[in-house]
N, C-alpha and C positions, 0 to 999 in steps of 0.2 A: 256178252261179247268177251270173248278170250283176250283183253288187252293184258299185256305188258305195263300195267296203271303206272300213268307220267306220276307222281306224288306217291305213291308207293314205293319208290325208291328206285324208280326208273328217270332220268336226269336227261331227257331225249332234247334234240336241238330245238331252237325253235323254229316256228315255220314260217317262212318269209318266201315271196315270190324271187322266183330266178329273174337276172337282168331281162329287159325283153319282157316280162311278163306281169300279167296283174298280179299283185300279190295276194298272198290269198290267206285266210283266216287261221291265226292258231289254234290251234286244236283240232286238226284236218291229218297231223302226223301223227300216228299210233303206233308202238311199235307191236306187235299182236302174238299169239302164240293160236296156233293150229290141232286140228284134233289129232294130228301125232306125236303132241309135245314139242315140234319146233316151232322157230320162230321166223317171224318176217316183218319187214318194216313196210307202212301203208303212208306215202302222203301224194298230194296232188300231182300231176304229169308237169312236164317242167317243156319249154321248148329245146332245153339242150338235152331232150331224153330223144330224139330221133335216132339215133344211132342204135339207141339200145333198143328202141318201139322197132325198127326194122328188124334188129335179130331178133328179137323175140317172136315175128309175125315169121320169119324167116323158117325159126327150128321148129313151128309147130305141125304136126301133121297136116296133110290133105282131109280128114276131114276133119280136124277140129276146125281148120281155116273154113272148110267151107257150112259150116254148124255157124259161124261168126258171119260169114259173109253173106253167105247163100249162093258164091258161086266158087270158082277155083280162084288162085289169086297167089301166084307166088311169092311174088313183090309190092309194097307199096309205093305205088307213084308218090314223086317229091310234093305233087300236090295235095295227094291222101295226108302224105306222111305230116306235112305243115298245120292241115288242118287239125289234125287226131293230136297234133303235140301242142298247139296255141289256143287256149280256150279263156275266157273270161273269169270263171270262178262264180257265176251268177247264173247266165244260163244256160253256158255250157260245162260242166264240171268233167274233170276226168282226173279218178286215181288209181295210184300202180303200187302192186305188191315188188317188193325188192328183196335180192337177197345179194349180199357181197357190204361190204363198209363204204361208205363216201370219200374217204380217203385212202382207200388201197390202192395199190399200183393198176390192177384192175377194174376195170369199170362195174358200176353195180347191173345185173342182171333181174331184167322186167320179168317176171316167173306170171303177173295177174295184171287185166287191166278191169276195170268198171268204168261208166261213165253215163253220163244223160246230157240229154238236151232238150230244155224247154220246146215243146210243139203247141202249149195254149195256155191259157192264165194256171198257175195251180197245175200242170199236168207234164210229164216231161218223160220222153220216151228213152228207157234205157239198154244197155247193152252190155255183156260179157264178155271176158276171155282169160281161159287159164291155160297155162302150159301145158301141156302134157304130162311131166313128171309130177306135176303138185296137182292135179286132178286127183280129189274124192281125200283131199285132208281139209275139205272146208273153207276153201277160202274163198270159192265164189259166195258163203254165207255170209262172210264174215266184210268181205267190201259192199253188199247192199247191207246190211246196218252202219255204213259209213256213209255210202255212198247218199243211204236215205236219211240222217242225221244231216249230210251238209245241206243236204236238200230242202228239211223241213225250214232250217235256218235261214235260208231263201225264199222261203214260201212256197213252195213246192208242197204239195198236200195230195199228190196221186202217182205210183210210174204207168207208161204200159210197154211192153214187148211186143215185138214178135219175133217166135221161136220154131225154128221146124219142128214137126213132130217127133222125128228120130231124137232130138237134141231131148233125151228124155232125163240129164241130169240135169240141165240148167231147168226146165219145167219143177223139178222135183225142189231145187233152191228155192224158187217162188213158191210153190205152194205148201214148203216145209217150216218156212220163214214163222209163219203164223200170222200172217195177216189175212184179211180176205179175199180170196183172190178170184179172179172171173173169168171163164176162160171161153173163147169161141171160136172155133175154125173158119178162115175164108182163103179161102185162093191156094188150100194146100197149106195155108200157114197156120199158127196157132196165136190169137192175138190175147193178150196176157193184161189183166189191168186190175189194182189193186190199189187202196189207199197206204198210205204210210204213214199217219201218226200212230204211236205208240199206242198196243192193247198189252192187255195180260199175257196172253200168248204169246204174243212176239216178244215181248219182254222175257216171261219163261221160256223162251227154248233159247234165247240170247244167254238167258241166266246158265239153263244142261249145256249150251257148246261151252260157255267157259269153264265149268266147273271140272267138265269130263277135259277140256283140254288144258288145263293147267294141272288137275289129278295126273294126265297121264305125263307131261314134262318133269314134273317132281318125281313119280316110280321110274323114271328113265335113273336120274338120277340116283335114288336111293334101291333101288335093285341093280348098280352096275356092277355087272363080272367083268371087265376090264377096264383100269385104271393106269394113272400116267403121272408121276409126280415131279414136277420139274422145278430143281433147287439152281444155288447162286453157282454150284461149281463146288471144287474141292480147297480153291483158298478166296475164297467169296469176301468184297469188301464189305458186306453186310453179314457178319454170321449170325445173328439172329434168323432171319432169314436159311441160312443153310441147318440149323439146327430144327428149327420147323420141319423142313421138308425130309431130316432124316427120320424125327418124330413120327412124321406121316407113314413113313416105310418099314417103319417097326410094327407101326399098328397093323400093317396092313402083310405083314410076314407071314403068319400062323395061315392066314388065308391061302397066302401063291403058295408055301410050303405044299399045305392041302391041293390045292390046285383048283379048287373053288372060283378065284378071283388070279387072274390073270395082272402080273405089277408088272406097267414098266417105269424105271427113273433116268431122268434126265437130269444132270449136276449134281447127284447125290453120294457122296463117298467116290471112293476112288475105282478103277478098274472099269471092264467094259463083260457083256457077255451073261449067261446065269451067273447068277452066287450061290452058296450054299442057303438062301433064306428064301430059293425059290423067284427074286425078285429079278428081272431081265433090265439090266442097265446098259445104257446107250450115252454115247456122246451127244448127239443132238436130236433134236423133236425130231429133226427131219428121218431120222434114223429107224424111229420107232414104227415098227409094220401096225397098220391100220386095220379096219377100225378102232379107235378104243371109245369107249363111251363114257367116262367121266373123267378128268383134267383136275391137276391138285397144281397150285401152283406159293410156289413163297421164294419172289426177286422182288429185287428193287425193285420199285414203281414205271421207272422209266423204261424198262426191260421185258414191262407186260406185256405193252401194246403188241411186239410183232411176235413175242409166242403168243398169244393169242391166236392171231393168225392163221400161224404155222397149228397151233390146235385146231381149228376150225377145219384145215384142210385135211385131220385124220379124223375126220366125219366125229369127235365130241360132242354129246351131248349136253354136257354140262362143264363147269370152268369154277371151281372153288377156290376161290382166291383169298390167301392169309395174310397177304402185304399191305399192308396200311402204304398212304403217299399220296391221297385223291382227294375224293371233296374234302374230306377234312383238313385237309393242308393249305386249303386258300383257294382263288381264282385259276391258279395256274394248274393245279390238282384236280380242279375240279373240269375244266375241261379236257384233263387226263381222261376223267371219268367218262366224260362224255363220248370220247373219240373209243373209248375202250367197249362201255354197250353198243356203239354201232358194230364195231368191228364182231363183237360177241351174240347179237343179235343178227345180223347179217351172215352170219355159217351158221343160224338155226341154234343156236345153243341158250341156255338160260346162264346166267350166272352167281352164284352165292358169293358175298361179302361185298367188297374190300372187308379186309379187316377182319376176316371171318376165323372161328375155331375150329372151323372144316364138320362134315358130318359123320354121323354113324346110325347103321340101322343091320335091321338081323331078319332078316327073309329067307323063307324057307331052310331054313338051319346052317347060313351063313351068314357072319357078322364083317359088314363094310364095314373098318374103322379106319375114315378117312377123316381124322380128327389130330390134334393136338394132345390127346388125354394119356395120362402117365397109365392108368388102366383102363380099360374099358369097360363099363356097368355093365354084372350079368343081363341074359337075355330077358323078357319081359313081356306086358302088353301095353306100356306107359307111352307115350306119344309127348314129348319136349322141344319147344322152341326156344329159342333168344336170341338176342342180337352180339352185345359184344363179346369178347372173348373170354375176358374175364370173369367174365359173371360167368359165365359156362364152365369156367375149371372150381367155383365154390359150390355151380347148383351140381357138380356131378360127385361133390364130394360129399353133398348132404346126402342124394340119392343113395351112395357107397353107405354110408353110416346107417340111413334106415332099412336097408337092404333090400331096395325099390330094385325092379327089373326093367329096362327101356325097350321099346320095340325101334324107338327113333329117337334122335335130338339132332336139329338143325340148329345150327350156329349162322342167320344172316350178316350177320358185323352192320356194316352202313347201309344191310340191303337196298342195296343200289338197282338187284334186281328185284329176288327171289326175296319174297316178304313172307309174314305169314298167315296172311292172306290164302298165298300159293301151299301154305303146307297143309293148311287145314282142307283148300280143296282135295289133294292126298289123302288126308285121313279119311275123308268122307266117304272113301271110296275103300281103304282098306281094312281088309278082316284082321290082320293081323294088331290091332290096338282097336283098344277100349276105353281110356282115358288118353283127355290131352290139355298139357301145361304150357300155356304161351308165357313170359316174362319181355315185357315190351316197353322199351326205351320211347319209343315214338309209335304214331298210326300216322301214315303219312294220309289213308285213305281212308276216315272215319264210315263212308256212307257203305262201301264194300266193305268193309270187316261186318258191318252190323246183318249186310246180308249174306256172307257169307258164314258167318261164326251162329248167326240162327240158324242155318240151315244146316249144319250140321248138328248144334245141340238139339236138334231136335231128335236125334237118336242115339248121341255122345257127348257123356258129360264135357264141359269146356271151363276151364281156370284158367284167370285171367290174372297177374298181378303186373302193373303198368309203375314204373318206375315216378318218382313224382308225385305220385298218387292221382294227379290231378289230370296224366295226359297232356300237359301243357310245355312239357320240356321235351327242347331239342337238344340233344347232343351232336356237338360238332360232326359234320360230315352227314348228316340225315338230310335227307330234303321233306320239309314238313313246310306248307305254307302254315303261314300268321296265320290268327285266331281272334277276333274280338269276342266268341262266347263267352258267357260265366262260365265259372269251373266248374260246376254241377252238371256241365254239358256233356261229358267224358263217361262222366256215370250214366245218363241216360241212355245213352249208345251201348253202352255193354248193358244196362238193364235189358232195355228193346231184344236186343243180342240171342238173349238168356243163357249169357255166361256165367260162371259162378265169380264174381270177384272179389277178391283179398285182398289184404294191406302188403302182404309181404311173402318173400318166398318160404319163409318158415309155415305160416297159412296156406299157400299152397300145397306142400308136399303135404303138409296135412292132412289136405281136401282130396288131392289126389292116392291117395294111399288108401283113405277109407273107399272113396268109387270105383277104383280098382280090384277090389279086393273084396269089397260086400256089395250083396244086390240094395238096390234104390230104396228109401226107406216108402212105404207103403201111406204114409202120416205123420203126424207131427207128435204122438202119442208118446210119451217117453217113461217107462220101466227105469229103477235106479236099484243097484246091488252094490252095497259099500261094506266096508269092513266097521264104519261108526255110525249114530246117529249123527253127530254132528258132520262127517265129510259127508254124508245125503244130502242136510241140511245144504252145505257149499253147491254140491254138484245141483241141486234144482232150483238153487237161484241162477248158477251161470246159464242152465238149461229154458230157464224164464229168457233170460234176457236173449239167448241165442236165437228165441222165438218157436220153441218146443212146447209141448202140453205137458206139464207136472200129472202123472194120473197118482192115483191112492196107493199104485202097486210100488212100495221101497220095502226093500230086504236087506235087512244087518247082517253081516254073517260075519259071526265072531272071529278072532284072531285064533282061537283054540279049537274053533269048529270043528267037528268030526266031519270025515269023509261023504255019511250017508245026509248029515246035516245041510254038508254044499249041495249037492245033489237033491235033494230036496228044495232048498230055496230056489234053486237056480230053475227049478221044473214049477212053480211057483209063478214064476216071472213070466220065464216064457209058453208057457200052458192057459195066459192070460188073454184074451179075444180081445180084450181091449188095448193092447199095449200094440206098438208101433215098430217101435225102436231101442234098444238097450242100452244104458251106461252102465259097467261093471271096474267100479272102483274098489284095491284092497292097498292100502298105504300101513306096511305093520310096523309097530313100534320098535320090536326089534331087528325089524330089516333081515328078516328070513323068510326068502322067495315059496311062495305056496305052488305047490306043483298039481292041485287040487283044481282048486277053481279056476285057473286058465285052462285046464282040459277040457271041465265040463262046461265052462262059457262057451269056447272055440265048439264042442257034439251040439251043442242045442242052438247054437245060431246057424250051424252047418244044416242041421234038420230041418228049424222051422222056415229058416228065410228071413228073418227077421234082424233088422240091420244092427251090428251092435260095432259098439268100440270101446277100449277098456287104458284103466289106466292102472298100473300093477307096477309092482314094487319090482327094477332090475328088467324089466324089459321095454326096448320102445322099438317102434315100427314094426317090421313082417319077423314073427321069430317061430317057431317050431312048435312053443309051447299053445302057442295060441290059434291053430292051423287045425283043421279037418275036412273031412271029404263027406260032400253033399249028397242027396238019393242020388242025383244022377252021376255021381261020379268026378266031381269036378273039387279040386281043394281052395277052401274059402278060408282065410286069414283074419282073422278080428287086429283090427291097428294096433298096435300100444299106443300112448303117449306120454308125453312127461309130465304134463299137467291135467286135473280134469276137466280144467278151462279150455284147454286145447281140445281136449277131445268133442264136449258139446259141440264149441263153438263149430266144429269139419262136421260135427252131425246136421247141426243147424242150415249149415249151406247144404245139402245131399237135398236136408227135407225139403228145402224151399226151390232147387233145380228138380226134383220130383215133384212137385208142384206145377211148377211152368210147365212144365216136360207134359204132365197129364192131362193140362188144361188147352180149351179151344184158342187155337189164337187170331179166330178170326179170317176175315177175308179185306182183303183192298177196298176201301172206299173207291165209290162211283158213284156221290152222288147225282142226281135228273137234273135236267137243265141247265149242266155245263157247256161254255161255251167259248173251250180255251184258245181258238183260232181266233174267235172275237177281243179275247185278253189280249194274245199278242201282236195282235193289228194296232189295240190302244195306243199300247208302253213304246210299240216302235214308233208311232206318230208321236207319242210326246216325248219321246227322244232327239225323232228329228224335228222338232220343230224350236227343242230345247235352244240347238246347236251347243252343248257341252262337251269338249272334247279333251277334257282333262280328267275324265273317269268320277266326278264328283256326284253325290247323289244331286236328281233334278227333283223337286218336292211336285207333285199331282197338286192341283187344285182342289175344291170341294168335289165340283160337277166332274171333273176327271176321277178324281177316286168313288163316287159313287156309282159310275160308270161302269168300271172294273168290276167290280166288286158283283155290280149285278151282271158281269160276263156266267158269274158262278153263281149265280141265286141268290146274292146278301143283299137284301135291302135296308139301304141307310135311308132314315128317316131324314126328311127334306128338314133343313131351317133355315130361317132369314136373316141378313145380316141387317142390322138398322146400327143407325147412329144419334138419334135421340125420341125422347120420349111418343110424340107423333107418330115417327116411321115404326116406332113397336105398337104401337096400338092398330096401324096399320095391317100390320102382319100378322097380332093373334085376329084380328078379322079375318084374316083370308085364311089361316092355318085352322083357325076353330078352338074355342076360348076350353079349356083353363091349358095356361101353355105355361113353359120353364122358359126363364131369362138368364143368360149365361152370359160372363163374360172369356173371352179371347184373349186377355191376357193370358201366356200358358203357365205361369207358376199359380192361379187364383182358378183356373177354368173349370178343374173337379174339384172345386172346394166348397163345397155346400157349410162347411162348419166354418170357413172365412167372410163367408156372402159373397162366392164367386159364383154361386149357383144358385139360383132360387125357383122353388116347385110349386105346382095348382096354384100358379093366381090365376083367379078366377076374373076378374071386371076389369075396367078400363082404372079406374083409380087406385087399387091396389101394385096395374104393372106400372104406373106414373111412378109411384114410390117406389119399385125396385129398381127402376131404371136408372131414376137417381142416388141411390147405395150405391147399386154399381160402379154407375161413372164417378162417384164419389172415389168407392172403393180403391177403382183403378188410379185414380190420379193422386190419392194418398200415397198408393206401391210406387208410383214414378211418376214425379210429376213433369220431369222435361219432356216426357214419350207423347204428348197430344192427348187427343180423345181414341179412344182405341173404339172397334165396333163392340156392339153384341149382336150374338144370337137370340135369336125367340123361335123355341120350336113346339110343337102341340108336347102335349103332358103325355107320355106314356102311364101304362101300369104300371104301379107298384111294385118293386119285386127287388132281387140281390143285381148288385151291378155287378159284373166281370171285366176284365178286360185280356184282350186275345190278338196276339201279336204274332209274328212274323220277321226274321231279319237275316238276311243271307248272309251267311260267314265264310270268308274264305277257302276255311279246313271244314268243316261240318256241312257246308251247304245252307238249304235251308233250316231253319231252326223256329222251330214253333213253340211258343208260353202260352199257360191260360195262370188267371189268378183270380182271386175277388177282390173285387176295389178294394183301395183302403189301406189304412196304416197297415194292417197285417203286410201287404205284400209290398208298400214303397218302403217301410222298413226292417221288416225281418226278413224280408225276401220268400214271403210263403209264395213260390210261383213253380209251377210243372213245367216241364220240357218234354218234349220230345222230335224227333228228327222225321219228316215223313221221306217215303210214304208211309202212312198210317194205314192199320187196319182197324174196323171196327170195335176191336176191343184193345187196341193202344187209343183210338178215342176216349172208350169209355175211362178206360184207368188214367187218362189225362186229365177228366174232369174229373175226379174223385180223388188225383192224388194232393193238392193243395191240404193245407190242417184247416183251413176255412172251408172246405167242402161242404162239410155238413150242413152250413146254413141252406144249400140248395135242397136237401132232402127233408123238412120239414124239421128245423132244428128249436130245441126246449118248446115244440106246440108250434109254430110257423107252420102253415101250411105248405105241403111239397111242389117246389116249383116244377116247368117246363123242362126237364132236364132233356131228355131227346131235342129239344129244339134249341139247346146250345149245343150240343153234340154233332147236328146238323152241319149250325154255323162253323166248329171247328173244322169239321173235314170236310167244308167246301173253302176253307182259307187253307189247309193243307193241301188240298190239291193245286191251286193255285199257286201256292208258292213254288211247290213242285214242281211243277211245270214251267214256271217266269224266274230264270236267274235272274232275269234283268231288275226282276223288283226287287230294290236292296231291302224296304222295310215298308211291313203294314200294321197298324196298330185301329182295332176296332177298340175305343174308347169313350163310354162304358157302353156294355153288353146289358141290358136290363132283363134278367129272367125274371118271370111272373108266373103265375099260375097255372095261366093259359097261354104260353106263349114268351116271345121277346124282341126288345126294340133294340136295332144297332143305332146307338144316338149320334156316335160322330165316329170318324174314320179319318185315316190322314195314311200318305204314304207316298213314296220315293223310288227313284228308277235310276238304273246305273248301265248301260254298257258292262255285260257280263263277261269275267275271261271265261273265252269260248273255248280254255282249253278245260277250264273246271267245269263246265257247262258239258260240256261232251262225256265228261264222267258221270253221267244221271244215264247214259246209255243203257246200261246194262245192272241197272238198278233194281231189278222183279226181286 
């Protein structure tokens, strides 16, 4: 779904019922963007919308009215119009697409309406209508994936329609959706009827509308041929601000000169009319003849809001804004903010920053440089993101220094809207770049990056370096929710990703430099050409540890070497079947640049294909000497670098994204005999019946959580709680003898090496004795706490215990661990993450990436466990979480793999009333 993602840097209001009306669920308001690149705001029908529900019934044609109605219908009666505007939010839902701000002098305009109404348990007949002018940009798709979200929410689990025949777009909505859909003709009509929980399908074409509609809002942007730069004036009480906006108008000179890109400025410099720099200057917005398609703006903060506006009403597509004064400046700032995306959401526009360094990109052999930058980086194929400003005037001076080319760089500052999220869906779509470098302050939306930033490495390499290292920092003015993940979470996500990620920007251009510039290394194989033994020696240890393959093939080549000598080794290396990839290190003692072996390095990686990067005395980054042209024509650049640590280390990350890149990755789990309608009838029943309404986890039961648990296939092995010796012997009677005796204390419960846990006893007098350890035990740890219970459950097999958790994070979503019991993982932290949905083989590399792994596979003689049938259990506890915001945490503790199989011994887990505004972000999750 093409949202405008609320935690992405979108700060939308929240949703509350209008007076008069039920109120109704946050997360119900979206603000959305459309397959033309604009935008519209989607929330529930309010009853003080009659005014605007009649104009808008009012402007539409005779027949779309009568495609809606089925008959003519000029006007709605006051009784229509009361009913179509007062709905419950349960079983009568209705929402409306908007376009205009909620605060303009103008009232917002209904452009879409959707809606339903329950007709029988589970089943609720729905209905459309869109304007006429916004017909065939998607947005009757884009209000049934909302309309069926709030719906499932409700329980709601079917729609049906009926649609005349003629009405052959709306038909085309439903059965393009991807869901199943049924269709049968009676009376002339077409009766329409379809489930709506989430498939693959629907999921994927949710995933193609957003991708292609936010690709296309970004090219509105970064292809405009007219622009609009609006400063404080010519004695502006902020010159900061007026020095910006002159900055802007420079860069963007050589353009209108040309005549390529059409400038007009508003507040910039003096005079009115052309100038001699090609740029048309005006006294006010309102001055400026329309259309223009992308908006520069740097005024005070307070000054935004109504050019805004007045931008919106010369049909802008976009609104780049360089003025800090918003969220970051407090409460009052921040509902700046607020009122600013409506107003800029509401004329269809996107907008980049607060706080932004403005953009630049070079399309068809014109450079927009609607930026801040004292130069502008030659043209290129590089693809660059970031957030503040600042960082954006060092990362383009390092670009300048290694003499990188940019195809693009976006500057989001607080993106507030335009994240990069949104750029990448751009990239994914344009020929013009080949690499692309995010630098990222914040993710406001961990579970979209990860589907988004995979689907494009899947055909373009992605570097990633996240300020903090860790993901975890917010910098003033971001809206990033809390976090209770480990920090290891951060990494996971971009692992899943398959982005390349680095410590720092210096590691990036690195990274970025060599994928740009050479093709993909083919393996991990690595050929070394040094000017010493001993620099070989350095370069194939850093080459070990970068995670390259040392092969046999190193070549010295003297500081005196003759011509035909380089030439030789160098044919040597790469004439070699086995070699991969190239290090060509020559470090001379006397620091006299050889003009030899960067030629012949740069013809023989040009030839064979074979990825190399060098590290040479007097040159770094893209240079001349180290440049040639490939069979087919194309000039391939071998890196420099300044260390030959640098250099492995950028080969190292190539090999290991040509890895991923090459490899299967699988398909979505679906395991049989899920039963997630049945899960979430549970967790709402033991919600309400909780009555908790201060958002606090409610803890399941035994018989509740094992309940759950088998909605999805897990079976937790039954046990009896007793409280002395008697009622346990009781119970391995009935369970079936040789059982484990546990105690319930939870600091002693999996402590088999404390005697919190005791296995195979076999007879009646054996568990007399443990019973009494136990309650010993226990009442030694505390003795004021009573008798606490135990467990006695039948003995399982033999095998490694795991344990496999579960816990919804505010910022990440769900969050899934596996580990193997035991001191490894309560204290080293040996434990895997991953964020579902999972595929098949994010399963598999879940259970395998612990360092305790190996005992599952048959470790020093061990025979090899069950491992599929933990694999199982994980991705029916990933789907489940998946699915249930509402389960804050589930912990199967411990997992007993065996041989043959494995016991879930005990389970525990917790339920929360989910924001249903982060809950609605799993929408568009494929």
């Amino acid at each position: 779904m093409a949202d405008v993602d609320p935690g992405d840097g979108h700060l939308g209001p929240a949703a509350e019922g209008a007076a008069g009306a039920a109120p109704y669920p946050a997360g119900w308001e979206a603000d959305v963007v459309l397959t033309d690149g604009s935008t519209t705001r989607l929330r529930p029908i309010r009853p003080e919308d009659a005014d605007a529900l009649q104009a808008f019934h009012v402007g539409q044609s005779e027949r779309s009215t009568y495609l809606r109605f089925f008959a003519p219908l000029e006007r709605l009666s006051d009784r229509d119009l009361d009913r179509l505007v007062r709905v419950d939010h349960v079983d009568r839902v209705a929402l409306v697409a908007l376009t205009g701000a909620p605060d303009a002098e103008e009232p917002e305009r209904i452009i879409g309406v959707a809606r339903y109404d329950v007709v029988e348990p589970e089943t609720a007949e729905v209905a459309f209508n869109i304007a006429d002018a916004h017909q065939g940009k998607g947005l009757a798709s884009v209000l049934l994936e909302h309309l069926a979200a709030a719906a499932r929410e409700r329980g709601v689990r079917r729609f049906v329609a009926e649609v005349l025949p003629q009405n052959g777009r709306m038909l085309a909505v439903f059965s393009e959706a991807g869901y199943e859909v049924r269709r049968r003709t009676e009376d002339g009509v077409v009766q329409v009827t379809f489930g709506i929980d989430p498939t693959d399908r629907s999921l994927a074409v949710a995933a193609d509308r957003e991708h292609r509609a936010e690709a296309r809002s970004m090219r509105a942007l970064l292809t405009a041929r007219s622009v609009v730069v609006v400063g404080p004036g010519p004695e502006p009480e902020r010159p900061l601000a007026a020095r910006q906006a002159e900055r802007v108008v420079e860069g963007l000179a050589a353009a209108a000169r040309a005549g390529t890109i059409a400038v007009h400025a508003v507040g910039v410099g003096h005079g009115e009319g052309l100038g001699d720099d090609g740029v048309h200057r005006h006294r006010r917005v309102d001055d400026v003849p329309g259309p223009v398609e992308l908006a520069v703006v740097a005024l005070p903060a307070a000054q935004v809001l109504d050019t805004a506006r007045r931008l919106g009403a010369l049909g802008a597509r976009g609104l780049v804004l360089l003025s800090g004064g918003f969220a970051e400046a407090g409460p009052e700032g921040l509902a700046r903010q607020r009122l600013l995306l409506g107003v800029v959401h509401g004329a269809g526009m996107r907008l980049v920053g607060p706080s932004s360094f403005g953009l630049l990109a070079t399309h068809d052999g014109t450079t927009l440089d609607a930026s801040l930058a004292v130069r502008p980086p030659r043209p290129g194929r590089i693809g660059l993101f970031c957030q503040s400003a600042p960082f954006a005037v060092t990362l383009l001076a390092a670009v300048e220094r290694r003499g990188l080319g940019l195809a693009q760089l976006v500057s989001a500052g607080h993106r507030a809207d335009v994240s990069g999220n949104d750029v990448m869906q751009f990239w994914g779509e344009d020929e013009g770049t080949d690499v692309v470098a995010l630098y990222l302050e914040s993710i406001g939306n961990p579970r979209k990056f990860t589907r988004v930033a995979r689907r494009l490495a899947s055909h373009k390499p992605v570097v990633v370096v996240a300020a903090g290292r860790t993901g975890h920092v917010v910098p003033p003015g971001h809206a990033v929710r809390p976090t209770r993940a480990p920090r290891r979470t951060f990494e996971e996500v971009l692992r899943q990703s398959g982005v390349v990620r680095v410590e720092n920007v210096h590691q990036m251009l690195d990274v970025v430099q060599l994928l740009a510039h050479q093709p993909l290394p083919r393996g991990k194989r690595v050929a070394i050409l040094a000017s010493s033994t001993g620099v070989a020696a350095l370069v194939a240890e850093a080459a070990s540890a970068a995670g390259l393959v040392v092969t046999d093939r190193v070549e010295r080549i003297a500081e005196d070497a003759r011509a035909d000598e380089v030439r030789d080794a160098v044919e040597r290396v790469y004439g070699d079947p086995g070699v991969d990839v190239v290090v060509a290190v020559r470090v001379p003692t006397l620091g006299v640049p050889d003009p030899v072996l960067p030629r012949e390095v740069a013809r023989a990686a040009a030839r064979t294909g074979l990825t190399t990067v060098a590290c040479m005395f007097d040159l770094h980054g893209l240079t001349a000497e180290l440049a040639a042209t490939d069979p087919e024509g194309r000039v391939r650049t071998v890196p420099a670098y300044a260390a030959p640590e640098d250099a492995v280390l950028a080969l190292g990350h190539a090999a290991r994204y040509a890895a991923w890149r090459a490899a299967d990755r699988g398909t979505t789990v679906h395991p049989t005999g899920v039963d997630l309608r049945a899960a979430r009838r549970l967790v709402a029943r033991a919600l309400a019946e909780s009555g908790a309404t201060d958002g606090a986890p409610v803890p399941l039961d035994a018989a509740q959580t094992a309940e759950l648990l088998a909605t999805v296939g897990v079976h937790v092995w039954p046990s009896i709680r007793v409280h002395d010796a008697d009622e346990a012997v009781a119970a391995a009677e009935r369970l079936g003898w040789p059982v484990a005796v546990k105690t319930t204390v939870p600091a002693l419960r999996h402590r088999a090496d404390l005697g919190g846990v005791r296995l195979d006893v076999a007879d009646e007098a054996e568990l007399r004795a443990d019973v009494a350890g136990i309650l010993a035990l226990a009442a030694d740890h505390d003795p004021g706490a009573g008798v606490p219970p135990i467990e006695v459950q039948a003995m399982a097999p033999h095998g490694v215990a795991c344990v496999v958790r579960s816990a919804e994070d505010p910022l990440f979503g769900p969050l899934l661990s596996l580990g193997v019991a035991g001191d490894a993982a309560d204290l080293l932290g040996d434990v895997a993450y991953a964020v579902p949905p999972l595929t098949d083989v994010d399963v598999a590399e879940l259970v395998r990436t612990p360092r305790a792994a190996p005992r599952l596979f048959g470790y020093r003689g061990l025979p090899a466990l069950d491992v599929p049938a933990l694999e199982d259990v994980v991705a029916r506890v990933a789907v489940l979480a998946d699915a249930l915001p509402d389960l804050r945490s589930l912990e199967l503790n411990p997992v007993v793999v065996s041989p043959t199989g494995l016991a879930v011994l005990g389970a525990h887990a917790s339920v929360a009333p989910a924001d249903r505004a982060d809950a609605a972000r799993r929408l568009a999750r494929a």
